[in-house]
C-alpha positions, 0 to 999 in steps of 0.5 A: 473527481480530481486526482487529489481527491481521487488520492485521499479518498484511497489513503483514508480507506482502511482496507488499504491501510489494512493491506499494506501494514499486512505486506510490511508484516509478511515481508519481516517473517519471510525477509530472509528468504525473499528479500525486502524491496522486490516484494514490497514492489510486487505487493504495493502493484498489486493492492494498487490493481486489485481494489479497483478491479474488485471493489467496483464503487462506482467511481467515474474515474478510468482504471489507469487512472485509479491504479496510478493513484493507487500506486501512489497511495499505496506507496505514501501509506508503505513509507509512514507503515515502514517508518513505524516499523523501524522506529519499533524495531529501533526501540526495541533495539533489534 
């Protein structure tokens, strides 16, 4: 599996999407006791190790290999989640 390849196949999986919308959730509620961009950073890191680690599916592919794209996908999905997330807030006018 190529690289490209490897990074769509990880920004079209639902769990994913479902996690990191989850962490752009839970980082609005707590914003003001834990800040924005370290928890993000935490929370991107770890969705980007764990999936592989647990979802075992069989991929041919190192783990570095599936974290660092991971990372990466995690990453695009955050930006457009984040980019929802502001033109929601700005419609609402908060």
């Amino acid at each position: 599996m190529t690289l490209s390849q490897l990074i769509l196949t990880q920004l079209a999986d639902p769990f994913r999407i479902g996690l990191i919308i989850a962490l752009v959730a839970t980082m609005a509620r707590t914003r003001a006791a834990t800040g924005t961009a370290l928890p993000l950073a935490a929370g991107v890191l770890f969705v980007a190790v764990i999936l592989p680690t647990t979802m075992g599916r069989g991929l041919a592919e190192p783990l570095w290999r599936q974290v660092s794209a991971g990372v990466l996908s995690n990453a695009v999905i955050l930006g457009i989640t984040l980019g929802i997330w502001t033109a929601i807030r700005r419609a609402r006018g908060n």
